[in-house]
FIRO-660737 format. One record per residue (C-alpha): x, y, z; residue number from 1; residue in one letter. Coordinates in nm, 2 decimals, padded with zeros to 4 digits. Layout:
REM FIRO-660737
{atom {X Y Z} NUM A},
...
This chain:
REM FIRO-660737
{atom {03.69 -00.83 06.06} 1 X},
{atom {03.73 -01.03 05.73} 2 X},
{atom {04.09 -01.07 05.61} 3 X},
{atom {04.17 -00.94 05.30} 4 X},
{atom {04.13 -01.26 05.10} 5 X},
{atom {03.80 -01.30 05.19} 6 X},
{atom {03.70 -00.95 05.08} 7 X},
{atom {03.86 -00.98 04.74} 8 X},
{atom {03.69 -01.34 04.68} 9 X},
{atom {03.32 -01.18 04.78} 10 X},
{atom {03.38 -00.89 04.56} 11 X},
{atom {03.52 -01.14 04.31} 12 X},
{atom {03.21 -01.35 04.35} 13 X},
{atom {02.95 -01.02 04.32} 14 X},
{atom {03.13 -00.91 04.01} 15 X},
{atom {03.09 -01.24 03.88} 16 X},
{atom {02.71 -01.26 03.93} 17 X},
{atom {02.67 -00.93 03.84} 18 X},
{atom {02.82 -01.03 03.48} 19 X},
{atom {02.63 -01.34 03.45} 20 X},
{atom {02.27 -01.17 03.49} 21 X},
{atom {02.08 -01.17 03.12} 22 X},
{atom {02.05 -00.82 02.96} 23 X},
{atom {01.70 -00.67 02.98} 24 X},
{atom {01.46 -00.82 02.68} 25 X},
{atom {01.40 -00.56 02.42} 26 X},
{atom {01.05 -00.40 02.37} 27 X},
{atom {00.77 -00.52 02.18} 28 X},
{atom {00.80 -00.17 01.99} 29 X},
{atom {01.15 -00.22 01.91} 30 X},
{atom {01.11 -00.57 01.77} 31 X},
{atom {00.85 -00.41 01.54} 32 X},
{atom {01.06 -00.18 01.45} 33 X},
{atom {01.38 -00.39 01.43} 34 X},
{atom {01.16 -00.63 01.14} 35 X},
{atom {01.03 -00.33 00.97} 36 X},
{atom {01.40 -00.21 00.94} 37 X},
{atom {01.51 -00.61 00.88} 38 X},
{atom {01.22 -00.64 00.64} 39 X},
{atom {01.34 -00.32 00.45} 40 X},
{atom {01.70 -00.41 00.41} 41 X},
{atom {01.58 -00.70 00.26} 42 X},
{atom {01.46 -00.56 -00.09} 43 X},
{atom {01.67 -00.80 -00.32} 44 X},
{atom {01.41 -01.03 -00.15} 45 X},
{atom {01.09 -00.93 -00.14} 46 X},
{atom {01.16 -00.75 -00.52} 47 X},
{atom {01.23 -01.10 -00.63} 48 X},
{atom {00.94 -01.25 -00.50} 49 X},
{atom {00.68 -01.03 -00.60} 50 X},
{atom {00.86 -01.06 -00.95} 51 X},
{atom {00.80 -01.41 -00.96} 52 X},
{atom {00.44 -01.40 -00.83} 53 X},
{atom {00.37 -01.18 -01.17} 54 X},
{atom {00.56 -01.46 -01.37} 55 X},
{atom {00.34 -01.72 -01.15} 56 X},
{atom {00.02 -01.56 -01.21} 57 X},
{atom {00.06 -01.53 -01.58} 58 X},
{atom {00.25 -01.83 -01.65} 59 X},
{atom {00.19 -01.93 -02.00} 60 X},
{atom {00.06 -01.63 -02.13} 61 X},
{atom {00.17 -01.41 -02.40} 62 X},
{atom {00.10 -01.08 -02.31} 63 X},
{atom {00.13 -01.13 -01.93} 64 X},
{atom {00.04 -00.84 -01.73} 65 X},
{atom {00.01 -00.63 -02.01} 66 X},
{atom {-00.37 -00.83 -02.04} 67 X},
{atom {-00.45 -00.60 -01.78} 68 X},
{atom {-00.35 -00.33 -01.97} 69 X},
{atom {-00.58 -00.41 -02.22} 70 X},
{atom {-00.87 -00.46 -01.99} 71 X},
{atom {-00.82 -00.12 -01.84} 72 X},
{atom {-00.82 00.02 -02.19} 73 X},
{atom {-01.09 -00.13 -02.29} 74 X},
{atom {-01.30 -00.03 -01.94} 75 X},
{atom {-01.23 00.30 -02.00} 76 X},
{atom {-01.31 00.32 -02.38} 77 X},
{atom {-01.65 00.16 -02.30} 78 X},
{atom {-01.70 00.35 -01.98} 79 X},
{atom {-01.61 00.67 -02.17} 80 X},
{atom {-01.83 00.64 -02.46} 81 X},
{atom {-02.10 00.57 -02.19} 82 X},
{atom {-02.08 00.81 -01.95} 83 X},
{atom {-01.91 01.07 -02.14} 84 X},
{atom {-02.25 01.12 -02.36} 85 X},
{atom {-02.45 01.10 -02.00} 86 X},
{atom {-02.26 01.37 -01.82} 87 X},
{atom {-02.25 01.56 -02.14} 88 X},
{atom {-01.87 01.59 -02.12} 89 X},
{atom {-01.60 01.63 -02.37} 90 X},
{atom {-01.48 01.26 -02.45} 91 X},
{atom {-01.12 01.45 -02.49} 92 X},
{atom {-01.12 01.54 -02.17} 93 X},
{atom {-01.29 01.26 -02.01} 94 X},
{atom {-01.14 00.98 -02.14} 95 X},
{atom {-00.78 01.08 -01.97} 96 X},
{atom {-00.93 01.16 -01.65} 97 X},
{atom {-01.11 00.87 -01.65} 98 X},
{atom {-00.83 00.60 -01.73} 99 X},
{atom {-00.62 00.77 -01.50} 100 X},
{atom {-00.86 00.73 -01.23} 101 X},
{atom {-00.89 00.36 -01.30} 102 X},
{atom {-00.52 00.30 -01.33} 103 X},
{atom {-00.47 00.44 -00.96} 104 X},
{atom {-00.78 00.28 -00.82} 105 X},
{atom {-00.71 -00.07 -00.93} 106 X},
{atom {-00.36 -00.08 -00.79} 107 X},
{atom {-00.47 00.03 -00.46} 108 X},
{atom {-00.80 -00.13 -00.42} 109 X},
{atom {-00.57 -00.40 -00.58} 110 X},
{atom {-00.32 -00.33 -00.26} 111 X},
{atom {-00.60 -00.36 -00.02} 112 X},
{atom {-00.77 -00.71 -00.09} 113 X},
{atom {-00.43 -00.85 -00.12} 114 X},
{atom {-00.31 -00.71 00.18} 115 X},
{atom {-00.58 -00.90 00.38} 116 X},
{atom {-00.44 -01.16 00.30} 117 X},
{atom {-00.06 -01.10 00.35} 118 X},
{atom {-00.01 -01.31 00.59} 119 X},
{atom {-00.24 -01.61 00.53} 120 X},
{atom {-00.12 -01.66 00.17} 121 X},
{atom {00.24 -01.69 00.29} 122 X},
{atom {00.14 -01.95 00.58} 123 X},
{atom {00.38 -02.21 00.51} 124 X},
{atom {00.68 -02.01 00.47} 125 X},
{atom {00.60 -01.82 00.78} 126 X},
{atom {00.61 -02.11 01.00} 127 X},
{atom {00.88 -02.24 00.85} 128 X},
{atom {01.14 -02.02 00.76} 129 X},
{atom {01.23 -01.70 01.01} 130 X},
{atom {01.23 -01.40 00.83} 131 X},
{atom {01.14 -01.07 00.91} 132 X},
{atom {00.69 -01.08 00.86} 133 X},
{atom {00.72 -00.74 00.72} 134 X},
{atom {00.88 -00.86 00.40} 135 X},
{atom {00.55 -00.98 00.29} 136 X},
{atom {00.39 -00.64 00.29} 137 X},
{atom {00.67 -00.56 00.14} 138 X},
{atom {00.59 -00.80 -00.12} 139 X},
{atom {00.28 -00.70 -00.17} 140 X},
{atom {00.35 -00.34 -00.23} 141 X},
{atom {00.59 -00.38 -00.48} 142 X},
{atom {00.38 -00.67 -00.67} 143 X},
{atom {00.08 -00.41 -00.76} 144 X},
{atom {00.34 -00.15 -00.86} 145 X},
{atom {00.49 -00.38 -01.06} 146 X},
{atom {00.12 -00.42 -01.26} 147 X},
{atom {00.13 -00.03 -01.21} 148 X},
{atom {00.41 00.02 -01.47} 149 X},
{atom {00.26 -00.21 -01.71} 150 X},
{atom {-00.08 00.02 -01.70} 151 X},
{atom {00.10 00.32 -01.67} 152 X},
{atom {00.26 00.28 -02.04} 153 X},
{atom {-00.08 00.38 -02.16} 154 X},
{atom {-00.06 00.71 -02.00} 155 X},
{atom {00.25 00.86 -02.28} 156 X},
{atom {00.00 00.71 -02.54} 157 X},
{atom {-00.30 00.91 -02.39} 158 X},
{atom {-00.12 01.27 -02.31} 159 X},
{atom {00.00 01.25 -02.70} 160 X},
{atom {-00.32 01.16 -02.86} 161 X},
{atom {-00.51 01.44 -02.59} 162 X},
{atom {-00.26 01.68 -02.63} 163 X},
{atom {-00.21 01.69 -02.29} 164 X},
{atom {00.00 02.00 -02.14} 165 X},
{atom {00.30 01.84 -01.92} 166 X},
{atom {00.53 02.14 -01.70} 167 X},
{atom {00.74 02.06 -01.40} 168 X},
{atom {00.40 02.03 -01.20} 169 X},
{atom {00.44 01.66 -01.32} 170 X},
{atom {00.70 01.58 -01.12} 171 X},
{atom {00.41 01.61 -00.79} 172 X},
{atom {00.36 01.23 -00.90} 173 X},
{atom {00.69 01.14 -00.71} 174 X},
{atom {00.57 01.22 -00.34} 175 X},
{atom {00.19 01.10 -00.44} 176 X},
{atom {00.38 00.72 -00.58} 177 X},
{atom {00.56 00.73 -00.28} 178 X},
{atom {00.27 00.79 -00.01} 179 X},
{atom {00.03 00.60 -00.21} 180 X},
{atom {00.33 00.30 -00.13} 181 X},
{atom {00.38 00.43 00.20} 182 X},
{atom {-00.05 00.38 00.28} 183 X},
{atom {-00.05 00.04 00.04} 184 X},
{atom {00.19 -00.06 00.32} 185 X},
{atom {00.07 00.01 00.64} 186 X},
{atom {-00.26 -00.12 00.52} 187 X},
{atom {-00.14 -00.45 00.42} 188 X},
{atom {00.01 -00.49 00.76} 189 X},
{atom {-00.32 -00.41 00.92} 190 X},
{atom {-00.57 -00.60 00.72} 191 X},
{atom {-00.28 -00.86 00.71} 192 X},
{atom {-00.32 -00.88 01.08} 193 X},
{atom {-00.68 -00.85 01.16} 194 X},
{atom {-00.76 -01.08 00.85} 195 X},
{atom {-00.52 -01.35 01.01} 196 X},
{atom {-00.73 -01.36 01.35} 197 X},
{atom {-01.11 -01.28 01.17} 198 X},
{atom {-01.12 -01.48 00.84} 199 X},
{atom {-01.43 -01.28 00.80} 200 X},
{atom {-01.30 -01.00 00.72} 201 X},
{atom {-01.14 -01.03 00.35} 202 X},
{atom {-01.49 -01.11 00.17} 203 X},
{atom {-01.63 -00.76 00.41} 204 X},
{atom {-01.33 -00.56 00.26} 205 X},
{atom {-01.40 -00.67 -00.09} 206 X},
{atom {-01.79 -00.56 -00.03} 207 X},
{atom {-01.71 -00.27 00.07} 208 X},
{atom {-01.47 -00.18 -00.20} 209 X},
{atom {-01.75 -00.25 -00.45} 210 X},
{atom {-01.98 00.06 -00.28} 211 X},
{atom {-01.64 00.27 -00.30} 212 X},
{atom {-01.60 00.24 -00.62} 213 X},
{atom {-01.88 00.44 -00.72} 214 X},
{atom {-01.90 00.70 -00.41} 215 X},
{atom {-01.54 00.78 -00.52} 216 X},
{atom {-01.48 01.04 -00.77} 217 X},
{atom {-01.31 00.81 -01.06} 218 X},
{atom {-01.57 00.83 -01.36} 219 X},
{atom {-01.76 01.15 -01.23} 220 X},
{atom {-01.57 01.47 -01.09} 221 X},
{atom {-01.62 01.65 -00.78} 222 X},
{atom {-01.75 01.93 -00.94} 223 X},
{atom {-02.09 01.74 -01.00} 224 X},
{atom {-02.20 01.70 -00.66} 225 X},
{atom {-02.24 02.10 -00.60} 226 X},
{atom {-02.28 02.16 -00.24} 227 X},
{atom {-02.18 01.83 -00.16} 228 X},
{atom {-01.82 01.84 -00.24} 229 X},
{atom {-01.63 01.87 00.08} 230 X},
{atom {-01.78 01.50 00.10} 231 X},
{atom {-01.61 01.37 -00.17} 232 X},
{atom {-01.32 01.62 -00.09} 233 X},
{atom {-01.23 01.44 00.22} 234 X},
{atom {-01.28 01.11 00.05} 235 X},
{atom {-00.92 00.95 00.14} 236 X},
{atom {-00.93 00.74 -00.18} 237 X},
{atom {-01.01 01.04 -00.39} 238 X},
{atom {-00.69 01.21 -00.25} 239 X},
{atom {-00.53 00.89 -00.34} 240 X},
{atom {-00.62 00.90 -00.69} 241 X},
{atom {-00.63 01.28 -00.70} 242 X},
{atom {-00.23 01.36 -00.63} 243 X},
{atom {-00.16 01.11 -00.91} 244 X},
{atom {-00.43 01.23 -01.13} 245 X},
{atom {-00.41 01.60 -01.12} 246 X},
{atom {-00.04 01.65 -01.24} 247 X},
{atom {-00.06 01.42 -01.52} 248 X},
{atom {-00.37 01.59 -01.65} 249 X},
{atom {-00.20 01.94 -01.63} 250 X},
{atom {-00.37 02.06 -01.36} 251 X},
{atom {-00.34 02.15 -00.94} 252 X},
{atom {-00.48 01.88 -00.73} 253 X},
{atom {-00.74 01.99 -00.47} 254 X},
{atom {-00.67 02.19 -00.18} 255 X},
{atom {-00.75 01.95 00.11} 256 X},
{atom {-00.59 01.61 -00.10} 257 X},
{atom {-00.26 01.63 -00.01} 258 X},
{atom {-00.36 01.73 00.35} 259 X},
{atom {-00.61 01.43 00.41} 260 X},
{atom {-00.34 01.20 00.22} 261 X},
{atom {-00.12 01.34 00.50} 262 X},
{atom {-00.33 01.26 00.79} 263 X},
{atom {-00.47 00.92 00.68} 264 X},
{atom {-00.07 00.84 00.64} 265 X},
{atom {00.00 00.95 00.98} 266 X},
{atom {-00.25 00.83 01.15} 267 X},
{atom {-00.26 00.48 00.95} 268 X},
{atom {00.14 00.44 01.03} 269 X},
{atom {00.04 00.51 01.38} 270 X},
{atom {-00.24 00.23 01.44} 271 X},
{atom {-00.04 -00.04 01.19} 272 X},
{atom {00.27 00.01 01.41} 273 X},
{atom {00.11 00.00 01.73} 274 X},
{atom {-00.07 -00.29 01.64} 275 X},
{atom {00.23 -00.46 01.48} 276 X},
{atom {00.39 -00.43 01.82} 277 X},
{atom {00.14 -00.60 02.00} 278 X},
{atom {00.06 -00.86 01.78} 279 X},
{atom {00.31 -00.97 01.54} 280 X},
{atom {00.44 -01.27 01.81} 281 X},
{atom {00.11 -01.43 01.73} 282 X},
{atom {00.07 -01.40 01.38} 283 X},
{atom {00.20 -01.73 01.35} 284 X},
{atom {-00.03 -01.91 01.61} 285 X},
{atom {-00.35 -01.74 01.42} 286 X},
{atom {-00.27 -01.84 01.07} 287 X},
């Protein structure tokens, strides 16, 4: 038998490496979710830089963003007067559906090719300074809203001039601004990531963008394509533009948009987080 002594020095001793072991690594899921969360809490930061990327990009000018303003408002008198006499429309009522349509489509398609490249435009900071990567989809986000509420002032101006009926529908833009976010962010994650490994792929997303555009109900409505629209229906874009669209224009959105909006949410969140997981260690290497 062992005297005591020995006993309370081996127990000592098993206690001891017992303590020293490391604790078990986190997952790569919660690391994702940990610089999501990080990313989040950050929003003095990523607020202030997309601020100063609109001050960047219109640096020296007068108007600023509001020159996209004018653009739009431009487009959509010249596309109006157009199209409004083809479709045999009233320009009354298609002008506002119209701009509408072009206001949401340009900050997401906006969203989109700047999301590819969310992390290869920030390449030096990211190997450079450790922050969380999310806070440049973060970034992103919050720059095109930012060019949102400049094109959104012309909206007051339109629903007074159109006479416009506003009621508490209106207030259904709050959950479409906030998924349309929601979507603009998962996606700049995902393109962010597959753009960072394929370079190919940003020029392919703008391409494709260009056909969207005009498959996409934004200066023709649904009702055109007769038979055919449950196509256009389940166009995701179109849901996109139509929860944002509909209550400003006085009128319900279509059945299946906020359900599509749903899914594509859902199931977008899904992939971008999986893939976030799994790749976000090497997003430095690839850029």
């Amino acid at each position: 038998m062992r005297p005591a002594g020995m006993v309370s020095v081996a127990i000592s001793e098993a206690e001891h490496e017992r303590a020293a072991e490391w604790p078990p690594l986190p997952s790569r899921a919660a690391l994702a979710w940990r610089d999501l969360a990080d990313g989040f809490g950050k929003s003095w930061m990523w607020a202030a830089l997309a601020l100063q990327d609109i001050k960047l990009r219109y640096r020296g000018s007068v108007l600023g963003p509001f020159w996209l303003t004018i653009s739009t408002l431009v487009m959509v008198i010249a596309i109006g007067a157009i199209y409004g006499r083809l479709f045999h429309v009233d320009i009354a009522t298609y002008l506002p559906y119209l701009a509408l349509g072009l206001i949401v489509w340009q900050t997401f398609s906006s969203i989109i090719t700047e999301g590819c490249d969310t992390f290869l435009r920030e390449q030096s900071v990211i190997q450079q300074v450790p922050i969380p990567f999310s806070i440049h989809a973060y970034r992103n986000v919050c720059r095109n809203f930012i060019v949102l509420a400049h094109n959104l002032v012309i909206v007051p101006i339109g629903l007074v001039v159109f006479r416009i009926p506003i009621d508490w529908h209106v207030l259904e833009i709050i959950p479409g601004f906030l998924l349309l976010a929601i979507n603009g962010f998962w996606i700049s994650i995902l393109l962010g990531l597959i753009s960072a490994r394929f370079r190919d792929v940003p020029p392919i997303v703008a391409s494709f963008l260009q056909v969207l555009f005009f498959v996409t109900p934004i200066f023709w409505s649904v009702e055109m394509l007769g038979n055919w629209q449950a196509i256009a229906a389940l166009n995701p874009l179109f849901a996109v533009i139509d929860v944002v669209r509909a209550p400003l224009l006085g009128v319900a959105p279509a059945e299946s948009s906020w359900i599509v909006l749903l899914i594509m949410t859902v199931l977008g969140c899904s992939v971008s987080f999986a893939a976030f997981a799994r790749f976000r260690t090497r997003i430095a290497y690839w850029i």
